[in-house]
C-alpha positions in Angstrom: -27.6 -7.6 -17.2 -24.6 -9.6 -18.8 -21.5 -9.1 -17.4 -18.6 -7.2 -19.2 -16.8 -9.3 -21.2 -13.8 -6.6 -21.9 -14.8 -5.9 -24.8 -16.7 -2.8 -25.2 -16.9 0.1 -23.0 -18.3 -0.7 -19.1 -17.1 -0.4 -15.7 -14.3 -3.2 -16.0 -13.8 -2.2 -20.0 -10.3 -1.3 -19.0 -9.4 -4.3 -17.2 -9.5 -7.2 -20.3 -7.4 -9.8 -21.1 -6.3 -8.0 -23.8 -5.9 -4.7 -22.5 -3.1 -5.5 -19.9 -2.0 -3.7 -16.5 -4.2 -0.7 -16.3 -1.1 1.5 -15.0 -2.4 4.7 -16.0 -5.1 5.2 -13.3 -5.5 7.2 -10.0 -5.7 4.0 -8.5 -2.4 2.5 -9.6 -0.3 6.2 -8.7 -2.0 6.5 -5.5 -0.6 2.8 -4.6 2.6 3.3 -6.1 2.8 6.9 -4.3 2.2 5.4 -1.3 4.6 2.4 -1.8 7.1 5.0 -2.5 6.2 7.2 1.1 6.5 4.1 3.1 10.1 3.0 1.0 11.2 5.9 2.2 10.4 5.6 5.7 11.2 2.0 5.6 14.9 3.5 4.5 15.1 6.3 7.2 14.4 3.1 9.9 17.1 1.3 8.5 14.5 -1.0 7.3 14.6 -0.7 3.7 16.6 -4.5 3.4 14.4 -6.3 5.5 11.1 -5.9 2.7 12.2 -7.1 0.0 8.8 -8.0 -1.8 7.4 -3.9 -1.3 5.8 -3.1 -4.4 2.7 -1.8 -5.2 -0.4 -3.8 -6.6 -3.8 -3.7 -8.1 -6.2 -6.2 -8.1 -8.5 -8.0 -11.0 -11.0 -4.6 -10.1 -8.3 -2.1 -10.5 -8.1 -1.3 -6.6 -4.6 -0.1 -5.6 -2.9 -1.7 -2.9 0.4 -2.1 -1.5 1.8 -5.4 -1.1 4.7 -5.7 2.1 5.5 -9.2 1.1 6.8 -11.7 3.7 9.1 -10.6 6.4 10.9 -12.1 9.0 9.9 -12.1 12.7 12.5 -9.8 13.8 11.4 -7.4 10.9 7.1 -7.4 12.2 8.7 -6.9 16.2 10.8 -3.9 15.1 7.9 -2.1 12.8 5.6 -2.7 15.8 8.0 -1.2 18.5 8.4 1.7 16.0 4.7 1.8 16.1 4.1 1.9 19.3 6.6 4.3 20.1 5.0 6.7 16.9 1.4 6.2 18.9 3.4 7.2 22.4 4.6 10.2 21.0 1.4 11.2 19.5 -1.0 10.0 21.9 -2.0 13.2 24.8 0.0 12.9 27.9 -2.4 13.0 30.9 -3.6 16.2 32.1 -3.2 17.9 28.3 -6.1 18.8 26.2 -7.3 16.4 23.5 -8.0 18.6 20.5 
């Protein structure tokens, strides 16, 4: 079996040199969706200035992703107290049923 050259119709078809960004999939709404929940959030944190490089991705396979870029140290310590305090707040105190 020869691999798809981009050429003719196959599973990576869509993805040749010539056919550019493949920006009309599932794949690439879901990321940009979900780049788009987490601006948001970032924004209602007060963090939307400290992620400057959010945007959302694919890669040569058409696999959605969302790239955070680089941030600074004080930016990963305060997502990860906001973390922990999300999974303290949702995590079953003792004594309450676990559903």
């Amino acid at each position: 079996m020869r691999p798809d050259d981009g050429s003719g119709p196959g599973e990576f078809g869509r993805l040749g040199a010539g056919d550019g960004t493949p920006l009309d999939t599932a794949e690439w709404y879901a990321a940009r969706d979900a780049t788009t929940a987490l601006r948001d959030v970032l924004t209602s944190a007060g963090l939307h200035r400290d992620f400057p490089y959010l945007r959302a991705d694919m890669n040569a396979f058409g696999l959605g992703y969302v790239d955070l870029g680089r941030i600074a140290p004080h930016t990963a310590e305060r997502v990860a107290e906001l973390l922990r305090l999300g999974l303290t707040a949702t995590a079953p105190q003792e004594g309450e049923p676990t559903t």
